[in-house]
C-alpha positions in Angstrom: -22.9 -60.2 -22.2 -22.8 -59.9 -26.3 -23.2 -56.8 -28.6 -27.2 -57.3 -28.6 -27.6 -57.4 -24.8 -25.9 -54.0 -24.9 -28.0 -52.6 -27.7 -31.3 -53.9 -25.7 -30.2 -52.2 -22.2 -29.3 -49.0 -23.8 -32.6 -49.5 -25.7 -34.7 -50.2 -22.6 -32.7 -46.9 -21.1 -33.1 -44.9 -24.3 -29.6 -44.0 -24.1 -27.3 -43.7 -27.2 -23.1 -44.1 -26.9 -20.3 -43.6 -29.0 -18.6 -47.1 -30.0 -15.5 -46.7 -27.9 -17.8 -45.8 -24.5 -20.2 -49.2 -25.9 -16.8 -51.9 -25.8 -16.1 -50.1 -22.5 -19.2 -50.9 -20.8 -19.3 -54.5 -22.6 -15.7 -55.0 -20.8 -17.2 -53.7 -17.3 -20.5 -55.5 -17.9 -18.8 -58.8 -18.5 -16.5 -58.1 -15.5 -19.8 -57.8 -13.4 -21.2 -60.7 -14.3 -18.1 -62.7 -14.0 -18.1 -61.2 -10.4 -21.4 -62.5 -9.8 -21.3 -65.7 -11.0 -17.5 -66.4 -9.1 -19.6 -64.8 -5.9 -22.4 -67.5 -6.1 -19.9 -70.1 -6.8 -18.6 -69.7 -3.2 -20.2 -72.3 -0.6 -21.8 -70.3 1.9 -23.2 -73.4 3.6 -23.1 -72.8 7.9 -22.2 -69.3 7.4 -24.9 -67.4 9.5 -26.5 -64.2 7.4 -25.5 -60.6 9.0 -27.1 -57.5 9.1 -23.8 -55.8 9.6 -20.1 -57.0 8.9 -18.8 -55.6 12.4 -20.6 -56.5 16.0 -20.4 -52.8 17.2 -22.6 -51.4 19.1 -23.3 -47.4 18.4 -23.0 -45.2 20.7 -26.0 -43.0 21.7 -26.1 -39.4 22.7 -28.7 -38.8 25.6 -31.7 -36.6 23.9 -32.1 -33.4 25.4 -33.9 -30.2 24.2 -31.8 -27.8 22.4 -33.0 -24.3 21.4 -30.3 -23.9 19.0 -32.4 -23.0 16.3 -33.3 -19.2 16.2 -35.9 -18.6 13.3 -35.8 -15.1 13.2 -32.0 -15.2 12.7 -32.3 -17.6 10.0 -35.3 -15.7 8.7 -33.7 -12.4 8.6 -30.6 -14.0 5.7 -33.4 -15.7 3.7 -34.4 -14.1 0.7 -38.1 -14.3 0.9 -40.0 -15.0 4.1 -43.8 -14.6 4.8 -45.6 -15.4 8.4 -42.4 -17.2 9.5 -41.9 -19.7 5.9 -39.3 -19.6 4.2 -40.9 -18.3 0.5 -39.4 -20.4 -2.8 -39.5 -19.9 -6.3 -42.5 -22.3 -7.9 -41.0 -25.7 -9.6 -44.0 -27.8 -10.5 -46.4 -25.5 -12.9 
């Protein structure tokens, strides 16, 4: 990772940093990629793939119904409510 990698990425990003945060991420950058490249040096050869590091098995709760949820209650500390929603100020114009 050089100088001009740098300046393409935070191109491509249209991002802009001060010159001591730009030798920082060069430093982290290269530290990644040396990372990477000591990671695929590493032979991996009989090693069967997991989906999980750990062979545990979760343990599952039994479903049942729950009426825990009262919408009146809930409606009565909401701000805005109209024929049981929930009213919200408009984001998208």
């Amino acid at each position: 990772v050089d100088q001009q990698t740098i300046d393409k990425l935070l191109s491509l990003c249209q991002l802009s940093l001060q010159p001591d945060d730009r030798e920082k991420l060069l430093r982290d950058l290269s530290s990644i990629v040396e990372l990477v490249d000591f990671m695929q040096s590493i032979d991996t050869d009989g090693v069967k793939p997991l989906a999980h590091p750990l062979e545990v098995n979760q343990r599952f709760r039994p479903d049942e119904p729950d009426t825990s949820f009262e919408q009146e209650r809930y409606q009565a500390i909401a701000p805005q409510t109209r024929d049981g929603l929930y009213l919200v100020p408009r984001v998208v114009e």
